[in-house]
N, C-alpha and C positions, 0 to 999 in steps of 0.2 A: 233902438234894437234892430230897427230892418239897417239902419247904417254898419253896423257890427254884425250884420249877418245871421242875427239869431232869428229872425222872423222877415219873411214873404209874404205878401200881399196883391191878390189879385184881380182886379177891379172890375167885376163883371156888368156894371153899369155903363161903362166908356163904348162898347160896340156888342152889338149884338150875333151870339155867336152858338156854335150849335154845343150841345155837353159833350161830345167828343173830343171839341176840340179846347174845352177849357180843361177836360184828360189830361190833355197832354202837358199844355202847361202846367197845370199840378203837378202829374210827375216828373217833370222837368223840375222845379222848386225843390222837392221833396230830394230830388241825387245831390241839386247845387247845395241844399242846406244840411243836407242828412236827415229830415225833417223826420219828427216820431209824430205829430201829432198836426193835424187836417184839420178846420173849422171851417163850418157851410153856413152862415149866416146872414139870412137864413133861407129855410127852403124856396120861402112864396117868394122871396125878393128875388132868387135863383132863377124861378122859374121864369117870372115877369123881365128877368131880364134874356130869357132864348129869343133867340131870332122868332119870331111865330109859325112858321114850317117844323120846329121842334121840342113845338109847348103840346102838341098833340099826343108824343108816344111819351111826356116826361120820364110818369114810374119805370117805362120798360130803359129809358138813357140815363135815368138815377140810379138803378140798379147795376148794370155796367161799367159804371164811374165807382162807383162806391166796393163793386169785386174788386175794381183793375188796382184804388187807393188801399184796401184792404192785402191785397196780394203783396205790396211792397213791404208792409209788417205794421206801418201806420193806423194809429188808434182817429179814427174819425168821430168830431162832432159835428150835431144838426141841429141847431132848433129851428124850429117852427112856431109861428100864435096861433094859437087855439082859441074858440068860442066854447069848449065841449065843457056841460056842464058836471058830465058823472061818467066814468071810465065806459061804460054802455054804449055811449055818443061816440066812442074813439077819440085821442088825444094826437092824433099824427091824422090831419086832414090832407096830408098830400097819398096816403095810404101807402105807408112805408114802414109800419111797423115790422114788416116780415123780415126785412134785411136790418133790423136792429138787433143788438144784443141787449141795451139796459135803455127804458124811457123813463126819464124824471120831468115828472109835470111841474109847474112851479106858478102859482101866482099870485095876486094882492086880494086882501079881505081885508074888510073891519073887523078890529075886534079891540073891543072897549074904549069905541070914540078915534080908534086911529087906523091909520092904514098900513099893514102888517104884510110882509109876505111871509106865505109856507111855500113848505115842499112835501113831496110824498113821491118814493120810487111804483111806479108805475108796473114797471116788468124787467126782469135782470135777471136773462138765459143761463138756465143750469144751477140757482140759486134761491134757497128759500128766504127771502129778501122782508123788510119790515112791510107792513101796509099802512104804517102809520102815516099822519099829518103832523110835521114840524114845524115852527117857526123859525126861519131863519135870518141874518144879519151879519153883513159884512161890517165891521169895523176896522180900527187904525189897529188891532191886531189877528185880524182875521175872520174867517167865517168862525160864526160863532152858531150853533145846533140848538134848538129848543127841545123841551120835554116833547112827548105827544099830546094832541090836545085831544083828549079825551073826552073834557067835561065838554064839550063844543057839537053841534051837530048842524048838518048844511054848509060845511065847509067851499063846497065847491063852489055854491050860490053865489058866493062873495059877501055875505050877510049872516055868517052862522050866528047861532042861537045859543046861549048855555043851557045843558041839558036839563031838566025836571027832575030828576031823581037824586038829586045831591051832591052830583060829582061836579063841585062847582072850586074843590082845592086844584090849582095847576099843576102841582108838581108833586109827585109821589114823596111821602115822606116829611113834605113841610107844611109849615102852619099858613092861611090863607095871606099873612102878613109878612110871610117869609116869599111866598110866590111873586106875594106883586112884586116886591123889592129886587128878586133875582129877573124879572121880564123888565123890571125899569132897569136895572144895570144892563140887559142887554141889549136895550134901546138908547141907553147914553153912550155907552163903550165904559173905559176905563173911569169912575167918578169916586166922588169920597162920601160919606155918611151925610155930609150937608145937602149936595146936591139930592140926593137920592129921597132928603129928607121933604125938601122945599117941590120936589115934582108928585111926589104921593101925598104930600100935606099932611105931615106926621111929623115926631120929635127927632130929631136929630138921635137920639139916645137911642129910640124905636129905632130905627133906620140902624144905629152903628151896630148895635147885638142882633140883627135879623144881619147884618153882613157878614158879622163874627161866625155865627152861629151856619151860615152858606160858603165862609172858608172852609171850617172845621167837617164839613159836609162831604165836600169835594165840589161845590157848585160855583164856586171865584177864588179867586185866587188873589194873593197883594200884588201888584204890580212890581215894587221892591221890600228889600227888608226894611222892618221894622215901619212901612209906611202907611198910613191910612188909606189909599186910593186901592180900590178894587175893580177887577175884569169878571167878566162873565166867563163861566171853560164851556164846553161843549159838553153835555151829557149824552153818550151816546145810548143807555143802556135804557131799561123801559122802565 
């Protein structure tokens, strides 16, 4: 893709250089490509890569860089790693949430013996946005969105707990045999009633009507006609 011109890349490790001047190059990339879309990954690695005479004003030369790439019409991303355990702590350690429009926190927990990632939108200017924790999973077709996890508490911990009070069904509307089945499909990608049977340790037969039954839903889908293999869809709704 950078050979065909669709994607620039700028190597801010190679010399040490002030954010002015990596400016310019950016917007220099952004005329040559037409570019709609900026990626700063990531902050800390940005920062530790300035010269040290202009690691001292960062915030006030991110803020700068970030109007002059915004003014062109380009959508900019950022991440950054975070230690921060609950929204209170702040999740943007370089203290830049002010010049953001949307934060999406993203990381890994256990949840039941494996290591899972969620997400949860953070903040998304001008917009009554979910507060929920999702599970998410990229597969061979796509990102795939989990329920919210509801029955769950200490999420941020990276060790949540299922909650005491009984909300220990995952998914709104299905049987506790029907949940595991749709988080194991979402964890395998595309699979057929055998797999899905032999990874929960149940009957094939159990496994094929808890898939039927999560077609018929709107929660997978057959992969093609008439074929026993099933995907995960995204549920967006609560």
């Amino acid at each position: 893709m950078i050979a065909r011109g669709r994607i620039g890349v700028i190597n801010t490790r190679e010399t040490e250089l002030s954010v002015d001047e990596i400016a310019m190059q950016l917007l220099a990339e952004i005329r040559r490509l037409k570019a709609t879309r900026v990626v700063i990954d990531s902050l800390s690695g940005f920062e530790v890569a300035l010269a040290p005479a202009f690691r001292e004003d960062f915030r006030e030369s991110l803020y700068r860089l970030v109007g002059a790439l915004t003014a062109t019409g380009v959508t900019v991303f950022m991440t950054v790693e975070t230690t921060a355990k609950n929204p209170d702590m702040g999740f943007t350690t370089e203290k830049v949430s002010f010049i953001t429009d949307d934060i999406i926190v993203q990381r890994f927990v256990e949840l039941d013996g494996e290591l899972r990632r969620v997400l949860a939108v953070v903040k998304m200017r001008g917009s009554e946005h979910s507060h929920e924790f999702r599970t998410f999973d990229v597969t061979a077709q796509g990102a795939v969105i989990g329920e919210p996890l509801r029955q769950y508490r200490g999420i941020l911990s990276g060790a949540p707990e299922l909650r005491a009070d009984g909300a220990a069904l995952g998914k709104v509307g299905l049987t506790e045999r029907e949940a595991a089945v749709l988080n194991t499909l979402v964890r395998l990608g595309a699979s057929a009633a055998k797999e899905v049977a032999v990874r929960l340790g149940v009957e094939q037969a159990e496994a094929a009507a808890a898939l039927e039954r999560l077609e018929t839903l709107g929660f997978a889908a057959a992969t093609k006609k008439g074929g026993h293999t099933y995907r995960a869809v995204a549920q967006i709704g609560g």
